[in-house]
Every structure is written in C-alpha cells, then in structure tokens.
C-alpha positions in Angstrom: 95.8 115.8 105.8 95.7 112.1 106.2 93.7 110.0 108.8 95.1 107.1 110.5 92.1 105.4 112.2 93.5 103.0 115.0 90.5 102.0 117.1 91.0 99.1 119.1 91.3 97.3 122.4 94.7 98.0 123.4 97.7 100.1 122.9 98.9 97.7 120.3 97.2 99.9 117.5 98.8 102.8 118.6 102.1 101.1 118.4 100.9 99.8 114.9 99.8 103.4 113.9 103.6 104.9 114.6 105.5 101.8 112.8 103.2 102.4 110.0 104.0 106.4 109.7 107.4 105.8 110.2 107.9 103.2 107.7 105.6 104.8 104.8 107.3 107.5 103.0 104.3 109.3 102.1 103.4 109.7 106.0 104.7 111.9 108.7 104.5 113.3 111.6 102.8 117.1 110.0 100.6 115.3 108.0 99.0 112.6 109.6 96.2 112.6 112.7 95.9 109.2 114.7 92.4 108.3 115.8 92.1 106.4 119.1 89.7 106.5 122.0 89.7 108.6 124.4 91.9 107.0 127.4 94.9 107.2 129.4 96.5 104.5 127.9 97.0 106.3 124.8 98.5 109.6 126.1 102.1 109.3 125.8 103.8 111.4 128.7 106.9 108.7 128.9 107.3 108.5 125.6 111.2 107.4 125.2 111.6 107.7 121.3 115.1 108.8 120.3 113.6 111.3 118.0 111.8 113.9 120.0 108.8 114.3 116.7 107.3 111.6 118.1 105.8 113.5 121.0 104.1 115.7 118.7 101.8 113.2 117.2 98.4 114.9 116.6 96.1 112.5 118.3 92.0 113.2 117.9 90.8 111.3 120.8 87.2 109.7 120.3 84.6 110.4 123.5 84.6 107.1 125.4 80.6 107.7 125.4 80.0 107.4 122.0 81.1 103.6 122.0 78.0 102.9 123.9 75.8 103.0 120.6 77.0 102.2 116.7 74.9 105.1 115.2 76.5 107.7 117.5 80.2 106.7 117.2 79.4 106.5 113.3 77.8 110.0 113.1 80.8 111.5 115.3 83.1 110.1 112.3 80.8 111.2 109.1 80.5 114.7 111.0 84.5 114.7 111.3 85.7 113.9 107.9 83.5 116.2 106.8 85.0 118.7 108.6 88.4 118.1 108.1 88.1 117.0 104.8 91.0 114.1 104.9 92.6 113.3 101.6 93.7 109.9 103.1 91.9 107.4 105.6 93.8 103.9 106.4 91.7 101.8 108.5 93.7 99.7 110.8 93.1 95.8 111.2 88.9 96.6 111.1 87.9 97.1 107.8 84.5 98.7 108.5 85.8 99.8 112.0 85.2 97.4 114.8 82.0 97.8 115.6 81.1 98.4 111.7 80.9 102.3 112.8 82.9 102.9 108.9 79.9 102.0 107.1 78.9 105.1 105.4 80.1 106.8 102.4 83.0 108.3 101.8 83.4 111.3 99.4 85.6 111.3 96.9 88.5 112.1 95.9 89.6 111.0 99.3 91.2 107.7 99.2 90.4 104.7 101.3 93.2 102.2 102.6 93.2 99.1 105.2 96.2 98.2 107.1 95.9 94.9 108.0 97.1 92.6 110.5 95.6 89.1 111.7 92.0 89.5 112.0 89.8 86.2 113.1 87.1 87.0 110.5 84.6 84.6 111.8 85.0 86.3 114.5 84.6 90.1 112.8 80.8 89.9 111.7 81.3 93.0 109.9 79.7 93.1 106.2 82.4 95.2 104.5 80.3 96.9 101.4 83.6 99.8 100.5 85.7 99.5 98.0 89.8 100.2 99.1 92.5 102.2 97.1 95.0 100.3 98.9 95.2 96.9 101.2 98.5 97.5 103.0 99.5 93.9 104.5 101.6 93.9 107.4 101.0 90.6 108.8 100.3 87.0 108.2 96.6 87.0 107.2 93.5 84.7 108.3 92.6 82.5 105.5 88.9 83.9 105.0 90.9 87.6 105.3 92.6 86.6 102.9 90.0 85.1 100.3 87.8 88.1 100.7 89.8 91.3 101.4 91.3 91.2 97.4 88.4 91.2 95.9 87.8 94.7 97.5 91.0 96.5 96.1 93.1 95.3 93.0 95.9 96.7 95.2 97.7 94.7 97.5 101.2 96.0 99.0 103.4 93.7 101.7 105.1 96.1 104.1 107.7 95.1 107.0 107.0 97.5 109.1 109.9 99.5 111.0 109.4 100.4 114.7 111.3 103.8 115.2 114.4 103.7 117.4 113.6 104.0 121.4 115.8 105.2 124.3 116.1 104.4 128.2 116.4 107.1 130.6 119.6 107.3 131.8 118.4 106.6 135.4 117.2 103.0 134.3 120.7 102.6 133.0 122.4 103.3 135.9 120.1 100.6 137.7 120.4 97.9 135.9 124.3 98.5 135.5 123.8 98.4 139.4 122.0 95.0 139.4 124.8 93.8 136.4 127.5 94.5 139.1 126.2 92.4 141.6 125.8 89.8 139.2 122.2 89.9 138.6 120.8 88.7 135.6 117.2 91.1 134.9 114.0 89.8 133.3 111.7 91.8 131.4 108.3 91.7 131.7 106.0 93.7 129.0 102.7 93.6 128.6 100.0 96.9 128.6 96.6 95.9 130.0 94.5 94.2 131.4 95.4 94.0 134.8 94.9 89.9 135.1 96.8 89.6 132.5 100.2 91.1 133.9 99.6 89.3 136.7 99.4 86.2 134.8 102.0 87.1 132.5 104.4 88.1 136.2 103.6 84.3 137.6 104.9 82.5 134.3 107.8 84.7 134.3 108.7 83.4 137.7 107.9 79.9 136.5 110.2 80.0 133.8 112.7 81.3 136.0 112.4 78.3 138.6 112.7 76.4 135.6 115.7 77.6 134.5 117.0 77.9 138.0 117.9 81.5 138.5 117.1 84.0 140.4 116.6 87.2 138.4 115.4 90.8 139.4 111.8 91.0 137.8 111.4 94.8 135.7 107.8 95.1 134.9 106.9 97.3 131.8 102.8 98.0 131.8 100.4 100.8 131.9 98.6 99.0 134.5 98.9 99.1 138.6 99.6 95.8 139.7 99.8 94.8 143.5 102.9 92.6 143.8 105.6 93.3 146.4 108.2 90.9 144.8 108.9 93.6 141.9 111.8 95.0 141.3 110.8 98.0 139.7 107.4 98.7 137.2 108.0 100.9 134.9 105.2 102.5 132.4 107.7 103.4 129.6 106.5 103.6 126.0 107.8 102.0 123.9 109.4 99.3 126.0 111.4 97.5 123.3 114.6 100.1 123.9 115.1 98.2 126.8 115.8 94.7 125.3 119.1 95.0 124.6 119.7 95.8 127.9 118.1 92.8 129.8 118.7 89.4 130.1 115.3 87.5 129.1 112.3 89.6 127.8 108.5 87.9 128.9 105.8 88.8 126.6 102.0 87.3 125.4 102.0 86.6 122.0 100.8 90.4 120.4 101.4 91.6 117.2 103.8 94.3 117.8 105.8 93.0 120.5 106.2 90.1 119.1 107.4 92.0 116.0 109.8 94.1 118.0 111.5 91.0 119.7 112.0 89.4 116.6 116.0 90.0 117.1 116.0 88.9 120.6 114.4 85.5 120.1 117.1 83.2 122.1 115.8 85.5 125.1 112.4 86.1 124.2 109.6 83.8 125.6 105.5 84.5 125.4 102.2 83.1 126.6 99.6 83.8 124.5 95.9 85.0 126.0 93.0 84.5 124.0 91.5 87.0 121.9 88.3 87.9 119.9 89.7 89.0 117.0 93.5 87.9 116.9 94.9 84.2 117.9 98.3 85.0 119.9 98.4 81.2 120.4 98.4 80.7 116.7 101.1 83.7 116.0 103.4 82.0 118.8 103.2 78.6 117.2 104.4 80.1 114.1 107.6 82.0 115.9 108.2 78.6 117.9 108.1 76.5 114.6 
C-alpha cells in the first residue's frame, strides 16, 4: 500500500494528489490512500471525472483536533504507519509536513518521496533531517528549495503532471447552450476557499468585463457560500476545469493546479493572484504573463 500525504490549506493538494496518481504508472487507484484533514472540502460528492474510479479514492481523513498541537498530529501519523505498514510515503509540497509533524523515523524498507511544487522556504521553518528515495518535481522550484532539497536524495525526477479528463452534467450543458442562443457570452469564475477571496476574485471578474465592455452571465465554481444576487448560477463541481472548453473567459487566482489546468485556454484565461505563506501566486502569474 502506498501513502500519499497531502496536508494543506486548500483543495489544491487534493487536486495535486489525483494528477500525481494518474500520471505515475506505479500509482493507482487500489493501491494508494490520500491523507487530508478532516473537512468538507475534501469529500468529493460532485465529483464529475469521466472515469467513475475516481470516486473510489480511499481517503484517511486526519481529526481536525489534532492540528491544534504538533506532538499529537505527529503521534496520530507514527501510530498509523505503523499500523498500516505503507511500503511507499510521498510527502506533498512539505517536506517534513507543514507543521514539521514528519519528523520522526521511518522504518525501513518503506520508501520515502517528496512531491514538490513551489514552496517559499524562508517562509517553511521546517528543519528537514530525512533522507528521500525520490524528489518528484512538478513545478518551478524556490531558489533555496532548490539549493537544499538535492542534497537530501541523489534522485531527482521532472514530471508534467496530467489532470484526468472531467465531464459536465448534462444539465449545465443544456444551460449554457441556453445562454449561447441568446447570444450570451459566459464567464467562469473558479476559485475554492476562502470566502473573501471569491468575492474578490467575483468583483475583478466584473472589472475585467467593464473593461472589455461586455456583458457576460457570471458562473461561479467554489466550495464556498457566497452572498451575491448578481450570479448566474454557483456551482460546487469538482474538478471545474471540464468546463473550460465550454465558456467564454475563465477567472482564476494564480494556484498551482488551476493555473496548470488552464494552461490551453490562456487567450481566455485571466488571474489575480492573493498572497500566500508558503506559495507566491503573484510570482507564478508573472511567469505565465511573460
């Protein structure tokens, strides 16, 4: 059994977690447990992947509780791979876990991989004592990242990752042909959580469309309950990039995966970055604007 640990603040490492199973021959859907905490966010009742497998993901939610002290949530995992006895663990983008909460031994022969994405590593403040089997590198790197994490592993392997194809219900379909026949052009707007920052992420779409001059319908795609009347419809579909092909302008902040699953939309892609502890969307979106 292999663990894939994805512990993070949004639903961006769950997102991560599937592209990386998907992509990796060695993964799949019997074999591999995802680690997240335990919230709603995670559970994936709308899933809309074309291939139904995906719903079956074995998912070993963390207690929300134990994130209130380091030494708990790090017993919780010691007592668990001891248990279950994993013959794979990738940690993703933390190398010692976010809070450090991976610093204790690991027995062998299980092997011990990081799957890495942009990590601020001032920021991180983790001292990272393990050695790594494998550093899997799916992303641009921060330049202290970059000097550091080698010397840990004499393994380093690039992968693109590959998001697995997504479906719209047929009743959004018929909807937006509806709005296409009355000549209405439809704006995407995706972005998980927090709250704030869908709202924020809502009033620059609507800049941007003054700006432009048009007058689109507005489809909202979050997780979150936002209070605005002027929406056209929300929807809480996951994942939301099956729906690109089918709308007119897609409005996004500056993440990791979504800016990796718009990559083929980019004449109607446009983001706003938010600020983040341990990732710089701001940085990422200079780099797709260049």
């Amino acid at each position: 059994m292999k663990l894939y640990y994805a512990v993070g603040g949004g639903l961006g490492h769950l997102s991560r977690a599937i592209a990386f199973i998907h992509t990796r021959p060695d993964l799949n859907i019997d074999n591999t447990i995802v680690m997240l905490a335990d919230r709603d966010i995670y559970q994936m009742e709308q899933a809309a992947f074309m291939e139904e497998k995906w719903r079956a993901l074995r998912i070993a939610p963390i207690p929300l509780s134990f994130f209130k002290r380091f030494e708990k949530l790090s017993a919780y995992l010691k007592n668990w791979v001891n248990d279950n006895v994993p013959d794979q663990i990738y940690l993703d983008t933390f190398p010692e876990g976010i809070m450090g909460e991976w610093n204790f031994e690991i027995s062998k022969p299980a092997q011990l991989h990081y799957v890495g994405r942009y990590l601020n590593w001032p920021n991180y403040q983790q001292p990272v004592f393990k050695s790594f089997d494998t550093l899997y590198k799916v992303d641009d790197w921060h330049p202290e990242q970059q000097s550091y994490l080698p010397l840990l592993s004499p393994n380093t392997v690039e992968v693109k990752l590959q998001y697995p194809e997504a479906k719209v219900p047929g009743g959004i379909l018929t909807q937006f042909q509806q709005w296409k026949e009355e000549g209405k052009d439809i704006w995407l707007v995706v972005h998980s959580e927090p709250a704030e920052e869908v709202e924020a992420l809502l009033h620059y779409a609507r800049d941007v469309a003054k700006a432009e001059q048009t007058s689109p319908v507005f489809v909202l795609c979050s997780q979150s309950k936002v209070d605005d009347k002027q929406l056209d419809l929300h929807l809480s579909l996951f994942p939301a990039y099956g729906l690109f092909v089918h709308v007119d302008k897609i409005v996004t902040a500056g993440g990791f995966n979504l800016m990796q699953q718009a990559k083929h939309f980019r004449d109607k892609h446009r983001c706003m970055p938010f600020p983040r502890r341990f990732d710089d969307q701001f940085m990422r979106v200079r780099i797709w604007k260049a």
